[in-house]
ROZADREN-541334 format. One record per residue (C-alpha): residue in three letters; x, y, z. Coordinates in steps of 0.05 Angstrom, whole numbers, padded with zeros to 5 digits, always signed. Example, Ala and Ser with C-alpha at 12.3 -4.5 7.8 and 13.67 -1.06 7.14 Angstrom:
2
ALA+00246-00090+00156/SER+00273-00021+00143/
***
This chain:
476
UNK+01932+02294+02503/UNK+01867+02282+02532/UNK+01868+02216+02575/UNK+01797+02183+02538/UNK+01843+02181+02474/UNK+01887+02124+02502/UNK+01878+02054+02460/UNK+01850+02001+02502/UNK+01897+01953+02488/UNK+01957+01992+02513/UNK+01921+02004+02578/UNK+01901+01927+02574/UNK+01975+01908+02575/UNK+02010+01945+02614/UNK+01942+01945+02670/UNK+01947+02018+02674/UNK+01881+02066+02673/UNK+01899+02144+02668/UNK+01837+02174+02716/UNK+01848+02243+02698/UNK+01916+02275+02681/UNK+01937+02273+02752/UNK+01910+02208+02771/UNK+01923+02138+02746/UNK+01903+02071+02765/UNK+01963+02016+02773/UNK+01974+01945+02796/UNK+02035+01912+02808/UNK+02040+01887+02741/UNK+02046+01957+02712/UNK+02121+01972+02676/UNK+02143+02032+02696/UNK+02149+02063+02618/UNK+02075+02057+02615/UNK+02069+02109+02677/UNK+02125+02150+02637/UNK+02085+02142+02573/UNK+02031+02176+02602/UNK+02070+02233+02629/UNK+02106+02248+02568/UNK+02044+02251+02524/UNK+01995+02288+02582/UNK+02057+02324+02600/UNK+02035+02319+02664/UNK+02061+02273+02723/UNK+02002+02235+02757/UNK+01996+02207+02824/UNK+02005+02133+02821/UNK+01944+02089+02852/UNK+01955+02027+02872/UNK+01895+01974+02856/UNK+01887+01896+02855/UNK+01875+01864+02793/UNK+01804+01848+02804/UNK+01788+01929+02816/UNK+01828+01938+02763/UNK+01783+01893+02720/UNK+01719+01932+02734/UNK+01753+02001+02722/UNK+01779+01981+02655/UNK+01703+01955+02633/UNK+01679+02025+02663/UNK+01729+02060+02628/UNK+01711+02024+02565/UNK+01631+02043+02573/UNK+01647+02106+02572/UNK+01684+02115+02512/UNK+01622+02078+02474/UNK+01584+02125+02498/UNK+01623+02177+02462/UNK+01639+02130+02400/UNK+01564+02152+02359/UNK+01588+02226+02363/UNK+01655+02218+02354/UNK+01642+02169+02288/UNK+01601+02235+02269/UNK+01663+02276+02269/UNK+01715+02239+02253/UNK+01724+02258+02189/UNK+01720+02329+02207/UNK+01782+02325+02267/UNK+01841+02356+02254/UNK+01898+02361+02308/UNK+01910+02434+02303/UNK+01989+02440+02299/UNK+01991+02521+02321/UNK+01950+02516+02397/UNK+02016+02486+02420/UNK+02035+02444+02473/UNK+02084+02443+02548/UNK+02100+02369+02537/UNK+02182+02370+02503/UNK+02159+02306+02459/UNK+02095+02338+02432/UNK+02133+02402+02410/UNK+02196+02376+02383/UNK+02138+02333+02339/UNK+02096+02395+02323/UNK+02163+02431+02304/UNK+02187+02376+02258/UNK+02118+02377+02217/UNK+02116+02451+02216/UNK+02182+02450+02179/UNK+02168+02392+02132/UNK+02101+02426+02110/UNK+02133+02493+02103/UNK+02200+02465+02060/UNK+02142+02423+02017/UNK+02169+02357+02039/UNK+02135+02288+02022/UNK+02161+02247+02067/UNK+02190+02243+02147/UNK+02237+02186+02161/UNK+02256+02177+02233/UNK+02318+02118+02227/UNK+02345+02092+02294/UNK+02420+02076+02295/UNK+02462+02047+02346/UNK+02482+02119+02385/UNK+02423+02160+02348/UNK+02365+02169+02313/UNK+02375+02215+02246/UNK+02307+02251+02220/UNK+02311+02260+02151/UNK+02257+02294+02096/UNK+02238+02272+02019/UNK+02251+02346+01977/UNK+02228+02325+01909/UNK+02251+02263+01912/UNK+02312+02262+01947/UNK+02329+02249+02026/UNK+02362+02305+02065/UNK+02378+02305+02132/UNK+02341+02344+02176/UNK+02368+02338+02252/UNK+02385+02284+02302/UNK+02346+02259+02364/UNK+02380+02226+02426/UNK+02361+02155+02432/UNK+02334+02158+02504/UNK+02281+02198+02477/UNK+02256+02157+02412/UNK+02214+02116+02450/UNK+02166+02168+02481/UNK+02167+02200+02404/UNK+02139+02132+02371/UNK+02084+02134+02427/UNK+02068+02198+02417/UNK+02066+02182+02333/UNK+02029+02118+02356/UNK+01979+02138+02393/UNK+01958+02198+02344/UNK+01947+02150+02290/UNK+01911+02101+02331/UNK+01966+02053+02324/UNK+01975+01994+02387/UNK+02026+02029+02429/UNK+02043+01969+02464/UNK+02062+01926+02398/UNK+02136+01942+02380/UNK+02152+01871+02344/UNK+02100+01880+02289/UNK+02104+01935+02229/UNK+02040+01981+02238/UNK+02002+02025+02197/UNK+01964+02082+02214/UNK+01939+02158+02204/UNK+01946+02223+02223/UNK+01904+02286+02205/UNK+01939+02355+02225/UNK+01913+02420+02214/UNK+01960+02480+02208/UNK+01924+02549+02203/UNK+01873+02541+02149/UNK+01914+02475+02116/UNK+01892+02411+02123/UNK+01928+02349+02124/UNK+01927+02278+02112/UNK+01990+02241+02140/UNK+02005+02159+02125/UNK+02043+02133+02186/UNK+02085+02063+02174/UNK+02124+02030+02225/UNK+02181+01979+02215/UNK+02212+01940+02278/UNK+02294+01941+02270/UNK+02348+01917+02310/UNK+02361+01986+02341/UNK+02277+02010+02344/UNK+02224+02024+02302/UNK+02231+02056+02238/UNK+02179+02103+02223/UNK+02162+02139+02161/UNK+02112+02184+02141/UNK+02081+02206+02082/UNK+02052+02283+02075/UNK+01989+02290+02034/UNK+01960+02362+02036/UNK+01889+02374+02022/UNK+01889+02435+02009/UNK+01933+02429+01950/UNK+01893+02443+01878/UNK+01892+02381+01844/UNK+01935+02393+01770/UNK+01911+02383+01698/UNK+01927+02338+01643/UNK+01962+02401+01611/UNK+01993+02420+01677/UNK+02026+02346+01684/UNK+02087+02358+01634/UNK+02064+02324+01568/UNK+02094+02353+01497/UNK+02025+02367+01445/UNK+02042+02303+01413/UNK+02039+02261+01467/UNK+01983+02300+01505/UNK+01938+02294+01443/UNK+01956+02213+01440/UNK+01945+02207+01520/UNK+01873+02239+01516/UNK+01856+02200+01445/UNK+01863+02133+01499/UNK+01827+02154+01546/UNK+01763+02181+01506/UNK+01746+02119+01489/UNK+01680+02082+01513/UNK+01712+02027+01533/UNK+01782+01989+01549/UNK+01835+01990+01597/UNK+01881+02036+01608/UNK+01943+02034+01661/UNK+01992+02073+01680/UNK+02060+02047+01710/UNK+02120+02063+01743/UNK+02146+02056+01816/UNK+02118+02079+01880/UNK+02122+02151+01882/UNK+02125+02166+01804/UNK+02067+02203+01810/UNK+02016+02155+01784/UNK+01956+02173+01822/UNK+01968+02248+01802/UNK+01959+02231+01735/UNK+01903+02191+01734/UNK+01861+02242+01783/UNK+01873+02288+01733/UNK+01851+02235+01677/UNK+01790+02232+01712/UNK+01782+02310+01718/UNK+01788+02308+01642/UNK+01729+02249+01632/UNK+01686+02290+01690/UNK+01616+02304+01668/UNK+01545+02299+01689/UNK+01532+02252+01643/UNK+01582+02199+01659/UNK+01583+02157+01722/UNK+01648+02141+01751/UNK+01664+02109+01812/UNK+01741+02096+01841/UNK+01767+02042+01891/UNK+01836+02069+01925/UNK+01879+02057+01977/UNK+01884+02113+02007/UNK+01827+02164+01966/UNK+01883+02211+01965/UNK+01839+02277+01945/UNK+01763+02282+01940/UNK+01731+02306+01878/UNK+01657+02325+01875/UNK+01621+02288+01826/UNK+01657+02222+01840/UNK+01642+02165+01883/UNK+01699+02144+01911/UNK+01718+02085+01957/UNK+01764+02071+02007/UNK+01798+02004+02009/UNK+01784+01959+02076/UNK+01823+01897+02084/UNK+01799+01889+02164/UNK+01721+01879+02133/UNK+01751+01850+02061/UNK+01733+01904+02016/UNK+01788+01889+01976/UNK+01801+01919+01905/UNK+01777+01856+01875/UNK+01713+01855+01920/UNK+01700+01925+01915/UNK+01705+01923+01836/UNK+01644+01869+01835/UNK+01603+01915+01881/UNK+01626+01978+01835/UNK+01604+01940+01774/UNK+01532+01933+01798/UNK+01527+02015+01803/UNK+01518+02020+01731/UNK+01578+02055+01719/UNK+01614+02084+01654/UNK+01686+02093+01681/UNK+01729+02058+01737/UNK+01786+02073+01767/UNK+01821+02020+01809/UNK+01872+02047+01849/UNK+01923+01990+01834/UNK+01923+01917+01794/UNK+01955+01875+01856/UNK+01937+01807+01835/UNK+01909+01765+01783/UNK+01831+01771+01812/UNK+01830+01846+01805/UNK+01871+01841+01736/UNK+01816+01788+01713/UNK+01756+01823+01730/UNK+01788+01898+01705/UNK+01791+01865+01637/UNK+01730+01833+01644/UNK+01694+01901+01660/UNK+01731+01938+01599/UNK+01712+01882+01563/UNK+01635+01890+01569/UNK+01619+01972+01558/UNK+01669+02005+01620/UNK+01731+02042+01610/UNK+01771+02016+01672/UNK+01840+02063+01687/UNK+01884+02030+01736/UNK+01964+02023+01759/UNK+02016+01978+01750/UNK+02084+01970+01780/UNK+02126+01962+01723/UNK+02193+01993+01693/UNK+02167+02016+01629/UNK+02100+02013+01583/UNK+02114+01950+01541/UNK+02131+01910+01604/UNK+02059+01925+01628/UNK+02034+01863+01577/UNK+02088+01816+01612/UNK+02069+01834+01685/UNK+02000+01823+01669/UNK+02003+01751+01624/UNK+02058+01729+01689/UNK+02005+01743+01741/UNK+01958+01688+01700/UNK+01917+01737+01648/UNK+01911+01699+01577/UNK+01950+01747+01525/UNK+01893+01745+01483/UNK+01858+01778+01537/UNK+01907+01834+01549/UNK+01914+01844+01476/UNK+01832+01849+01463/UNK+01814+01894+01528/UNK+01886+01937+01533/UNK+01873+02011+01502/UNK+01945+02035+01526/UNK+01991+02043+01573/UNK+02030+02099+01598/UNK+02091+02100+01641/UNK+02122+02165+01676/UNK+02177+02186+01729/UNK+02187+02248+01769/UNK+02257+02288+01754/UNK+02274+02355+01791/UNK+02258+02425+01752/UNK+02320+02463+01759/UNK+02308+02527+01798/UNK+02285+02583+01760/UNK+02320+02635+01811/UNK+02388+02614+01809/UNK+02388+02577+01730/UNK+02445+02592+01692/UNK+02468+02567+01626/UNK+02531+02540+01601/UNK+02567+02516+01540/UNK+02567+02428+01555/UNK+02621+02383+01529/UNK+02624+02346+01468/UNK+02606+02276+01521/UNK+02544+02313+01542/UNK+02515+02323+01473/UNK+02537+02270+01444/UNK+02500+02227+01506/UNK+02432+02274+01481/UNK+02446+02259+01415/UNK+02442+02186+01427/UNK+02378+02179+01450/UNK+02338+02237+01411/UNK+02306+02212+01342/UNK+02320+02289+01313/UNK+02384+02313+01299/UNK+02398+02381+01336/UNK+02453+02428+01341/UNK+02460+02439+01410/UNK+02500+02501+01435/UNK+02478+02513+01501/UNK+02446+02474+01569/UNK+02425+02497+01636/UNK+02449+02481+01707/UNK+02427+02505+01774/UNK+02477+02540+01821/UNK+02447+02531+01887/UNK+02411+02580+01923/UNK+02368+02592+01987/UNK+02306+02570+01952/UNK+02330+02503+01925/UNK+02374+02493+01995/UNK+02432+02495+01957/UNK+02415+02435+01910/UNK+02402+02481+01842/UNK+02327+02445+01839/UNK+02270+02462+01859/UNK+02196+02426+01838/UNK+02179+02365+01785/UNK+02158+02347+01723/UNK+02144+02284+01696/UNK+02174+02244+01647/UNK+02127+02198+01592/UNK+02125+02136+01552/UNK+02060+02130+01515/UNK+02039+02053+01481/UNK+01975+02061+01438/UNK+01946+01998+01421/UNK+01918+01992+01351/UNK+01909+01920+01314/UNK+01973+01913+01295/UNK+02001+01913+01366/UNK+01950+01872+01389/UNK+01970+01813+01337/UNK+02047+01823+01372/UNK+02015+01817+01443/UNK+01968+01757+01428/UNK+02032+01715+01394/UNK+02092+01747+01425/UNK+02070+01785+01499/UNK+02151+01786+01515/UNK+02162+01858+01535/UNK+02229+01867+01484/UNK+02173+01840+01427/UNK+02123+01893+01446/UNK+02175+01942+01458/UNK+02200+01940+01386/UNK+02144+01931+01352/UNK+02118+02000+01400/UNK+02171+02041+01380/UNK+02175+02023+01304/UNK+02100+02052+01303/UNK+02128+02115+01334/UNK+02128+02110+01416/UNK+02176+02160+01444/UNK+02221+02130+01502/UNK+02222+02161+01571/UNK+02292+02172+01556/UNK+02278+02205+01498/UNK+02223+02252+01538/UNK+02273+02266+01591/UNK+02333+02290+01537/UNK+02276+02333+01504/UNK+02271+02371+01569/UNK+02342+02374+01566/UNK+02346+02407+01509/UNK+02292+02453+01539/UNK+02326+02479+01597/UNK+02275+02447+01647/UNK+02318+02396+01680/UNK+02399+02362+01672/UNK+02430+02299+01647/UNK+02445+02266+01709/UNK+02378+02282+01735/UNK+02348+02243+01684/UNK+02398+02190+01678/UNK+02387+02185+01750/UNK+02313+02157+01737/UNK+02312+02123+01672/UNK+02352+02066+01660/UNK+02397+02073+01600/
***
C-alpha cells in the first residue's frame, strides 16, 4: 500500500510519519502497533527514526502539503479507482483479504461478516439470504485485518470505540465493484460487515422481478400515473431498491425528467440524474427533495421516507403535478398508512396523495440442477390450501436435493414475493376515517389484494420455491 494513502489522523495519533516504505518517522509517544500497522499493510519492515515532537510537527504539515498537492488530480479520478484484486500482493493480511473477496464474488455472495469471539474470529458470507460459514481467523491477527479494511475505505484507523462507515471499490478482471464497509465496536473487537454491490451486473426488468400478469398489469397501472405516491416496503434487504430501479427503467423516456436522491446510488442509469445523499454537508433526503423540486421534474424517486420532513414534503410534491416513488420499512402494504399517519402525516393527506403501495420479500428458487419432485403430505397441502383463494388439487411439489451448485442447500437464486394495495376512492374514505393497518387491510383484500402469503403458496404450487422457505419470510 503506497505510504501517501495513510489517513492523517492515524498518523496524528499515534505521531508516526511513514517516509517511504523503509523509512518512518517516530517519537517517543509512538505505540508500537502503529509501527506494526505499517508493516503489515506495506508489507515491508521500515527503519524506525527517532524525532522530537517539534520535528515531528513540521514533517506532519510537510507531509500534509504534499498530499494537497495531489488532492485536484486525485478528486479527478476518484471515481474512476478501482483496487485491482488480481496484481496481488507479498503482505499475508492483504492476500488472505484479496482471497476472501475473490471467493465471495465468485460464490455470488452479498454480504462478508467478520464476528470476533472470545478464542476466534468466524468469517461468514450472505448466499441468498442465508449466513454460511466461510473459515476462521486467529485472533492475533484481526487487528491488522480491520486496518487493512479501514484504511481502504478511508475509515479513521485509529478510532476503535466508535461504529464507522466507509467504502471500498475493487476491481476484479473486467468487474467492477462497489463494497459498503460498517464497523461495530464489541466486547471482543470490531464487527465488520460488508455489503457486495457489483456494477457490472445488468440491472432486471419489471417482468424479470417475479410478478404473476395480474399483479404486473396492477403494479404498472400505479405507476403510469402523472402524479401520486407510490412506496414500496419491506425490510432491509427485500430487494426494494431493485424494484424501484427497474420502475424507473419502465417510466424512462426523453420526454420525462426524473431525478433520484439515494443513499447509496446503487447503479447508474443514463438518462437519470441521480444524487447521492451527504449528511457531513446536510444534503439530507429532506433537503435534497426541496433542491430536486426546483429542477422542474416529472418523477422522483427518494431513496427512503426516514422521517416526517421527507414524508411531508413527498406528499406535498405528489400532491402538486410529481409522481414521487419512495421506500418504507414496514411488514406489509396496509401498514404503510399507519407508519406514515404515526410519524405525524394527517390521514387525509396519505389518503389524497397515496397511489399504492407494494410490499415484497426475497425467498430462495430451488435449484434447477438437482430439483426433484415428490408426492407432499396431507399437512403440506392442506397448509397451501389455507392460504390460496382457489381451490386446487394438488398432486405433486418440488424439493431440492443438494448439489455442488447450490453447496448442498437444494437452492440456488431469488425471486420475490408481492402484495399489491391500489388505492381507488373507496380506500381512500377507509384511510381518511380509519388509517389502522387491520382497517385498511380488510377493506384491501375484500377489493381483491392478494397476500404475500398467498403469492409465495402460488409459487408453491409452481415448483419455484418450498413451504418452509416461504413460511420462513412471511409471517403467518
Amino acid at each position: 500500500m503506497p505510504v501517501n494513502q495513510f489517513p492523517v489522523e492515524f498518523l496524528k495519533e499515534n505521531q508516526i510519519i511513514p517516509v517511504d516504505e523503509n523509512k518512518v518517522y517516530i517519537t517517543r509517544k509512538t505505540p508500537f502497533y502503529a509501527v506494526e500497522d505499517i508493516r503489515f499493510l506495506t508489507g515491508k519492515t521500515p527503519e524506525t527514526v527517532l524525532i522530537s515532537e517539534e520535528e515531528f510537527n513540521e514533517k506532519l504539515e510537510e507531509y500534509i502539503s504534499n498530499i494537497e498537492n495531489k488532492l485536484e488530480e486525485e478528486e479527478e479520478i476518484k471515481e474512476s479507482f478501482f483496487e485491482d484484486l488480481l496484481e496481488g500482493s507479498d503482505a499475508p493480511v492483504i492476500q488472505l483479504l484479496n482471497s476472501l473477496f475473490l471467493k465471495a464474488v465468485r460464490s455470488n455472495a452479498s454480504d462478508i461478516h467478520f464476528e470476533p469471539f472470545s478464542d476466534k474470529v468466524v468469517v461468514r458470507f450472505r448466499l441468498d439470504g442465508v449466513l454460511h460459514e466461510i473459515s476462521t481467523i486467529p485472533l492475533n491477527a484481526y487487528p491488522q485485518i480491520v486496518s487493512r479494511i479501514k484504511i481502504i475505505s478511508k475509515l479513521n484507523v485509529a478510532e476503535k470505540r466508535l461504529p464507522q462507515d466507509g467504502r471500498i471499490k475493487v476491481k476484479i478482471g473486467e468487474k467492477q465493484l462497489d463494497m459498503r464497509v460498517s464497523t461495530l465496536p464489541t466486547v471482543f473487537g470490531e464487527r465488520i460487515v460488508i455489503r457486495l454491490l457489483d456494477r457490472s451486473n445488468k440491472l432486471l426488468t419489471l417482468e424479470e422481478l417475479g410478478f404473476d400478469t395480474e399483479d404486473l398489469e396492477k403494479y404498472e397501472r400505479i405507476i403510469r400515473k402523472p402524479y401520486g405516491l407510490v412506496l414500496v416496503t419491506g425490510p432491509t434487504g427485500s430487494g426494494k431498491s431493485t424494484t424501484l430501479y427497474a420502475s424507473l427503467l419502465k417510466l424512462k423516456t426523453p420526454r420525462k425528467n426524473i431525478i433520484t436522491i439515494e443513499d447509496p446510488v446503487e447503479y447508474q442509469i443514463n438518462g437519470i440524474g441521480q444524487i447521492q445523499v451527504n449528511p457531513k454537508i446536510n444534503l439530507t433526503f429532506a433537503n435534497g427533495l426541496r433542491s430536486i423540486l426546483r429542477q422542474d421534474p416529472d418523477i422522483v424517486m427518494v431513496g427512503e421516507i426516514r422521517d416526517l420532513e421527507t414524508a411531508e414534503i413527498a406528499i406535498h410534491a405528489s400532491m402538486t403535478g410529481h409522481l414521487v416513488l419512495s421506500t418504507l420499512h414496514t411488514n406489509d402494504a396496509p401498514s404503510a398508512v399507519a407508519r406514515l399517519v404515526d410519524m405525524g402525516v394527517e390521514p387525509f393527506l396519505v389518503a389524497s396523495s397515496l397511489e399504492g403501495v407494494i410490499a415484497q420479500r426475497l425467498i430462495r428458487k430451488i435449484c434447477e440442477n438437482c430439483k426433484e419432485e415428490y408426492t407432499p403430505k396431507i399437512e403440506e397441502t392442506e397448509e397451501i390450501k389455507k392460504f390460496m383463494k382457489k381451490d386446487l388439487k394438488i398432486e405433486k411439489l418440488y424439493r431440492g436435493k443438494g448439489c455442488d451448485q447450490c453447496l448442498g442447500t437444494g437452492f440456488k437464486g431469488r425471486i420475490a414475493i408481492y402484495e399489491i394495495m391500489e388505492i381507488d376512492e373507496e380506500m381512500r374514505g377507509v384511510i381518511s376515517k380509519q388509517p389502522e393497518s387491520m382497517a385498511v387491510r380488510e377493506k384491501a383484500i375484500s377489493k381483491g389484494m392478494k397476500t404475500l402469503i398467498e403469492d409465495g403458496m402460488e409459487k408453491i404450487v409452481q415448483g419455484i420455491t418450498t413451504i418452509e422457505e416461504v413460511l420462513q419470510v412471511v409471517q403467518v
